[in-house]
C-alpha positions, 0 to 999 in steps of 0.5 A, spaced: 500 500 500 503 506 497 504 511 503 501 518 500 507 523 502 508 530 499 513 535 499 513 543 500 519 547 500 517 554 502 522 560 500 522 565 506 525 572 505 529 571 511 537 569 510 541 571 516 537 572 522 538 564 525 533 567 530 528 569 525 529 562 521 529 558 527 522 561 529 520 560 522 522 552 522 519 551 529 513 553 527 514 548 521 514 542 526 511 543 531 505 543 527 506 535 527 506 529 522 511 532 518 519 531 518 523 537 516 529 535 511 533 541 509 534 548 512 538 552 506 540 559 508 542 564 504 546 571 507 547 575 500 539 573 498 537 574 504 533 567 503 532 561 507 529 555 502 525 549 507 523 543 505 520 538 509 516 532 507 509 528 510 502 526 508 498 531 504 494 533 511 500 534 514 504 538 510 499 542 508 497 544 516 504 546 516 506 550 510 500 554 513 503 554 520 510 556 516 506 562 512 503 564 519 510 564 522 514 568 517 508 573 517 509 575 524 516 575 523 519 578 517 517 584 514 518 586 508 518 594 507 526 592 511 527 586 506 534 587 502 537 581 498 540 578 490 533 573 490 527 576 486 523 576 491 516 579 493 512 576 500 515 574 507 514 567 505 516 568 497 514 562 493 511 555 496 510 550 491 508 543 494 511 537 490 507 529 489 513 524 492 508 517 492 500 515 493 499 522 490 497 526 483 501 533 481 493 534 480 491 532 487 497 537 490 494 542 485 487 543 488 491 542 495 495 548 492 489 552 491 485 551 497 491 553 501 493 559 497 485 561 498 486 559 506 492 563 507 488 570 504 482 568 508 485 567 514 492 571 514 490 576 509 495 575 504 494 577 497 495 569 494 497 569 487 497 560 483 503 558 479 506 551 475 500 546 476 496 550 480 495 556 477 488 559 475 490 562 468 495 559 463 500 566 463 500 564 471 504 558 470 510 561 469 512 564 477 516 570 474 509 572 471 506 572 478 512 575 481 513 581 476 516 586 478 517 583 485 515 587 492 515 593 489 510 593 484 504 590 489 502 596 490 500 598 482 499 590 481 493 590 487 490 595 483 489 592 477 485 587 475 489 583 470 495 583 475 491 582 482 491 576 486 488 570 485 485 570 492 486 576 497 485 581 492 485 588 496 487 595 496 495 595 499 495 597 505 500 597 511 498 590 512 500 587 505 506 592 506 509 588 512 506 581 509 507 581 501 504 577 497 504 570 496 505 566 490 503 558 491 503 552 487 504 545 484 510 542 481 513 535 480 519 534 483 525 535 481 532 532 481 538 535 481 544 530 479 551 530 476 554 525 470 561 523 471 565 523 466 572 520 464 575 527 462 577 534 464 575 538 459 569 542 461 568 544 454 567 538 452 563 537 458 560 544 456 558 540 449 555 535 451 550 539 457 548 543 450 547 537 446 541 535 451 539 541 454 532 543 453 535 551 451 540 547 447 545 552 443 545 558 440 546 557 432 552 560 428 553 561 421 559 557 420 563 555 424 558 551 430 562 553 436 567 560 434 562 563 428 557 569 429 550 568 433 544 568 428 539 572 431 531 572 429 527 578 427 527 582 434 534 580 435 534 575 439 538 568 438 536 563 434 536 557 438 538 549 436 534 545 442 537 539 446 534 533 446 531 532 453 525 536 455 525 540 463 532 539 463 538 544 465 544 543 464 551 546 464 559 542 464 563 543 469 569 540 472 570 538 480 577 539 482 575 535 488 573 529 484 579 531 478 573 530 473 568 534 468 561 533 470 554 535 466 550 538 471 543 537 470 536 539 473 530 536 471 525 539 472 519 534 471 521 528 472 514 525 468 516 528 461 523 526 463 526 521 468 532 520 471 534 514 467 532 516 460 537 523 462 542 518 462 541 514 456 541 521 452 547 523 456 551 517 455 549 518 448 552 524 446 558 523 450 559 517 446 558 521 440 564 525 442 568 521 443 568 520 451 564 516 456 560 517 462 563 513 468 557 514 473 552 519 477 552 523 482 545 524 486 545 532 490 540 531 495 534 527 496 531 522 490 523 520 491 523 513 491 519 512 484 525 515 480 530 509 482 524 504 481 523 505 474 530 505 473 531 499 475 525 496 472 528 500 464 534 496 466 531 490 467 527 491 460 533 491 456 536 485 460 530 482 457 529 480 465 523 480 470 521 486 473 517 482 478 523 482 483 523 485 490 523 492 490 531 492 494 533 489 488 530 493 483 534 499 487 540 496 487 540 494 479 538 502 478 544 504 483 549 499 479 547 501 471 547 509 473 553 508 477 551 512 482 556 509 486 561 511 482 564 517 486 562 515 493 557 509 497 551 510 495 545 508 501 538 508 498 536 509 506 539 516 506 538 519 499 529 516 498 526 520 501 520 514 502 526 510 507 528 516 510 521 517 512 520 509 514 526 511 518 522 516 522 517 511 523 518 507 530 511 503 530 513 496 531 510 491 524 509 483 524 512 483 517 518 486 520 519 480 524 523 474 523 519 467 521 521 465 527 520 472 531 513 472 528 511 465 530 513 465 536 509 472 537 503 468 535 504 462 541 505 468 545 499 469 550 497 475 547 491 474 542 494 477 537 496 477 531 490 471 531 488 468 526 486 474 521 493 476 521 496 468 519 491 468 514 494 474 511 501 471 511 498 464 509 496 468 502 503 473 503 506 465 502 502 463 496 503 470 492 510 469 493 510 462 491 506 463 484 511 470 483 517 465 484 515 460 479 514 467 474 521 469 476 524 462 475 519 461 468 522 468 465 529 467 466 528 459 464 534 458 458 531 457 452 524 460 454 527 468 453 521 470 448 517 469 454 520 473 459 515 479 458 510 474 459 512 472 465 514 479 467 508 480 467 505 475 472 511 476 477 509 484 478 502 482 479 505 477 484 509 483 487 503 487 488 498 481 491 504 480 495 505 487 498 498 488 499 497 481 504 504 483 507 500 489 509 493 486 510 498 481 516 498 488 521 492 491 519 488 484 523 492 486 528 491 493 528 484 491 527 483 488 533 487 492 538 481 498 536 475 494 539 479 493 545 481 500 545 474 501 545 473 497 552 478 501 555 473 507 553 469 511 559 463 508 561 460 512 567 454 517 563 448 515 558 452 520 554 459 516 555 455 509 554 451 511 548 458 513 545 462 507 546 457 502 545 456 506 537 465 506 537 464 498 538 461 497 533 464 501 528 470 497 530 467 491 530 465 493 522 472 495 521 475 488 524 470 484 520 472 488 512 479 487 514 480 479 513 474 481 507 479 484 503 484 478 506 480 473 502 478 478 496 486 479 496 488 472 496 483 469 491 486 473 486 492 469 487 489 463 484 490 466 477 497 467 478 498 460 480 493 457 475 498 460 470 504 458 473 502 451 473 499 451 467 504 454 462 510 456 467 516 452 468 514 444 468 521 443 474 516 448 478 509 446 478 509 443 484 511 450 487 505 453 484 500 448 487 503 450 495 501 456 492 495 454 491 493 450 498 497 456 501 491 461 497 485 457 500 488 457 507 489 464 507 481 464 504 478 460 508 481 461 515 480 469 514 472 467 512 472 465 520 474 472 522 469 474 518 464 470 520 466 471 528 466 478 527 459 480 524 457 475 529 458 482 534 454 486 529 447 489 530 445 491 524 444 484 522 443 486 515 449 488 514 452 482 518 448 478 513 451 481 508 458 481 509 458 474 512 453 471 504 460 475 501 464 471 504 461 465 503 460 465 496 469 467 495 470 461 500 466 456 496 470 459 489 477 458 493 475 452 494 473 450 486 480 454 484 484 450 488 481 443 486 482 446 479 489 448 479 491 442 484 488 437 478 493 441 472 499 440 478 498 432 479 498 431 470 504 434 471 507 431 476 
């Protein structure tokens, strides 16, 4: 089950007063739910950039919490620095890391830009994703003319704000105005290169580079700049689209590098950067040796780089997700210059890091079935029962693996491929149901430790039982909906995967139907608790019919493995 997790990274108008900073990133955190990444002052921009993760709700309560805090502390008429620059808090993008849309972060984007005006009375402009007009997706369209201009800018409609519109007052005069947005993330990263020379590196960045190159008559690199009708250069693009791109040479490393921002890593992702990187190195003679990542990657980048590398090795893609990682890590050489930890640099491991909660599928087997004997009720039987399915998943997945990577069958990999990254996905989804059964039965005895003195406390824990009883009987519901749909994988498997495995797909097979039937008694032993019969009746008829189908499917697959065996 993919986490939903955001990312802000708010600009304040304020570089060199760490007490003021402080102040600022306090307000960020105590806000709760969020985990503060990086703090990056600047003295000569006078511009301190924030960047914190979290879930949606969570983010957006604390970037709110920051604009509130910056507003109370920065004034702007005092304000001096490089930066463009118009509001105490500047600019406030938030980004999808995982679980969430650039359009979802959009419309949180946009009702947070409405409630800073609201509630704080600053003037709010939408930029990139969020914005309201297509003009207004460009942020130096919005900051036109930076703070100075907001008094001429308010009094017009074609340049006021897109909420908080109002005369500029002293108020407007300490605060500025705002300008909030969505972007997708974007990914700063160096490729290394087995030269010295920063023009060729220089070359090599332009070849790419969304602006490309200026044309020239002649001579491509010393002739005249051709310029169009308004005197401006005539532009040859690059190849890749949302990048930026520069050759350097690191003295550190005793190297050149193309320096690259990507800017959206949907129109291009970091593997496609390094495969057009590697090619026009390539043409120019030079090669690139590795990659360096600066600062924090979201983890689907590395995911679908794994899995491109995987494609053209004509292998599975239903593999593990460590794996996956570690193949992207290997085939872009982010290794190269120094160790490479995916714990330190994905912002989903550094956050599941944060995470202290205590999981069962974190436990060894033996841990896992020594805590079940334990006197402790739970896990039960619900948890077991979602294991049992994990196993079976696990199982068909292997015998896709094995059949995808089986000599003499490599015209089917894809095939298999496919198969084993449905396998993935079962598997993760039961792994994640093993602690939902506990986590289920721990909030209807949370219930019986609920007040009870008053009509009033009665009504209330009678009416909270039954809605975690209700949970408690929907959680091994969708253990079973969730395991029956791994007897398509095993009946696959047994029929066409490889012949040495067939009897790993029909253990997978018992292993589905274990996990079906056992979750169907906690099914019917929780509605038993229900009031609403009728609801009860429902759930427990549901359950019935997939129990009396798990054990067709069984029958059905376990018939294909005995022909074969």
């Amino acid at each position: 089950m993919e986490k939903r997790i955001v990312e802000c990274v708010p600009n304040f108008s304020e570089g060199r007063d760490k007490a003021v900073i402080r102040q600022i990133t306090s307000a960020i955190e105590s806000s709760g739910g969020v985990k503060l990444l990086d703090v990056d002052p600047g003295e000569a921009t006078n511009r301190t950039v924030v960047t914190f993760v979290g879930s949606p709700e969570a983010v957006v309560e604390a970037a709110f919490a920051g604009v509130k805090k910056a507003a109370e502390v920065i004034d702007m008429r005092r304000h001096k620095g490089a930066h463009p620059r118009m509001g105490a808090t500047d600019v406030l993008p938030l980004i999808p890391i995982s679980g969430i849309t650039l359009e979802e972060c959009a419309a949180l984007a946009r009702k947070l830009a409405e409630r800073i005006a609201a509630e704080l009375r600053i003037p709010t402009y939408c930029y990139e994703a969020a914005a309201r007009t297509p003009e207004r997706r460009n942020l130096a369209v919005c900051r036109a003319g930076e703070y100075e201009a907001l008094p001429d800018k308010l009094a017009h409609g074609d340049t006021a704000p897109d909420f908080g519109a109002r005369p500029f007052d002293e108020g407007v005069a300490r605060t500025g105005a705002t300008v909030v947005g969505a972007r997708d993330f974007l990914i700063a990263v160096n490729f290394n290169l087995n030269t010295t020379s920063t023009r060729r590196a220089n070359a090599i960045a332009f070849d790419v580079r969304e602006k490309g190159r200026a044309v020239r008559e002649g001579n491509p690199i010393t002739g005249k700049v051709v310029k169009d009708a308004d005197g401006n250069p005539v532009m040859q693009p690059g190849t890749l689209r949302a990048t930026k791109a520069i050759g350097w040479f690191i003295e550190e490393y005793g190297i050149a590098q193309v320096s690259m921002n990507i800017t959206d890593i949907a129109t291009t992702p970091l593997h496609v950067a390094f495969d057009e990187v590697c090619r026009k190195a390539d043409a120019r003679g030079v090669r690139v040796t590795g990659t360096e990542i600066v600062g924090l990657v979201p983890k689907r980048a590395l995911v679908e780089a794994g899995k491109y590398f995987l494609r053209k090795q004509r292998r599975s893609t239903g593999i593990a997700e460590q794996e996956i990682v570690r193949i992207a890590v290997k085939s872009m050489g982010l290794d190269d210059l120094k160790p490479f930890d995916p714990a330190e640099k994905v912002i989903e491991y550094l956050l599941e890091a944060e995470d202290k909660q205590k999981r069962l599928i974190d436990m060894t087997c033996k841990g896992f079935a020594e805590e079940t004997a334990s006197e402790s009720p739970a896990p039960g039987g619900g948890s077991i029962a979602a294991y049992m399915g994990a196993l079976g998943a696990a199982l068909g997945t292997m015998v896709a693996n094995l059949s995808s990577h089986k000599a003499g069958w490599d015209d089917r990999w894809e095939e298999f491929s496919d198969w084993a990254d449905k396998g993935q996905a079962l598997l993760a989804e039961l792994l994640h149901l093993v602690d939902e059964d506990t986590a289920a039965f721990n909030r209807i005895m949370d219930v019986f430790a609920m007040p009870k003195s008053t009509d009033e406390e009665k009504a209330a824990r009678s009416a909270a039982l039954q809605e975690a009883t209700r949970y408690a009987t929907q959680v091994p519901l969708r253990t079973m909906k969730t395991a029956f749909r791994v007897f398509e994988i095993v009946r696959a498997m047994a029929a066409g995967g490889n012949p040495n495995s067939v009897s790993d797909a029909g253990v997978g097979a018992l292993a589905a139907r274990s996990a079906v039937l056992g979750a169907a008694l906690n099914v019917r032993i929780n509605a038993a608790g229900l009031k609403d019969r009728a609801v009860a009746e429902a759930l427990v008829a549901e359950a019935d019919a997939i129990a009396a189908d798990a054990e067709c499917a069984e029958r059905e697959v376990l018939n294909i493995v005995e022909s074969k065996i």
